[in-house]
C-alpha positions in Angstrom: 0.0 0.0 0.0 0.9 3.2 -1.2 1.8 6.0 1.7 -0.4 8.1 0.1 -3.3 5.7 1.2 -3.0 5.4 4.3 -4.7 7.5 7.1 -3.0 9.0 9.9 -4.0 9.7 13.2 -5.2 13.3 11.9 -7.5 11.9 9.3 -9.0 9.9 12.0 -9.6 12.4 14.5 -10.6 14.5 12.0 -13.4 11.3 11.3 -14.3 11.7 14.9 -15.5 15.2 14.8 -17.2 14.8 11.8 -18.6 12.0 13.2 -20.1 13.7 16.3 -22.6 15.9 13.9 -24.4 12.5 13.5 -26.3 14.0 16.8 -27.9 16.7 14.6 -29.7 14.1 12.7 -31.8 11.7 14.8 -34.4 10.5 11.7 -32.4 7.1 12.0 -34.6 5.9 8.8 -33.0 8.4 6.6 -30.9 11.4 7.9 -28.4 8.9 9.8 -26.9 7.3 6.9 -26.3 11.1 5.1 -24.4 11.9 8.4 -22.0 9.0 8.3 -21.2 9.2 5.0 -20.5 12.8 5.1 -18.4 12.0 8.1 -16.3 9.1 5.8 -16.2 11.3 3.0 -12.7 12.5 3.1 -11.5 9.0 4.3 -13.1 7.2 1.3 -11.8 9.9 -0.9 -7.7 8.9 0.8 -8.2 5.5 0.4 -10.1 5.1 -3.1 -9.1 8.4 -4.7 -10.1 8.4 -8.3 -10.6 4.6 -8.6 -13.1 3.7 -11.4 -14.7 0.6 -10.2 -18.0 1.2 -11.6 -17.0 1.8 -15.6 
């Protein structure tokens, strides 16, 4: 794996705060899943980057 890949202790605290606006959200049928994945956003983004699995 790439170094570029990898998350570091900032990109996970970073995951935590974004993670605590979940509270704002409390329609668990629908709003809770926009929350996390706004949360894992920048994560997914690090990890995955461009990747075109879907083409």
């Amino acid at each position: 794996m790439s170094e570029s890949k990898k998350l570091t202790s900032k990109d996970i605290t970073m995951l935590g705060i974004r993670s605590s606006f979940l509270q704002a959200s409390f329609n668990y049928e629908r709003m809770q899943s926009c929350g996390f994945t706004w949360a894992m956003l920048p994560a997914l983004k690090k990890i995955y980057g461009d990747d075109n699995l879907w083409r």
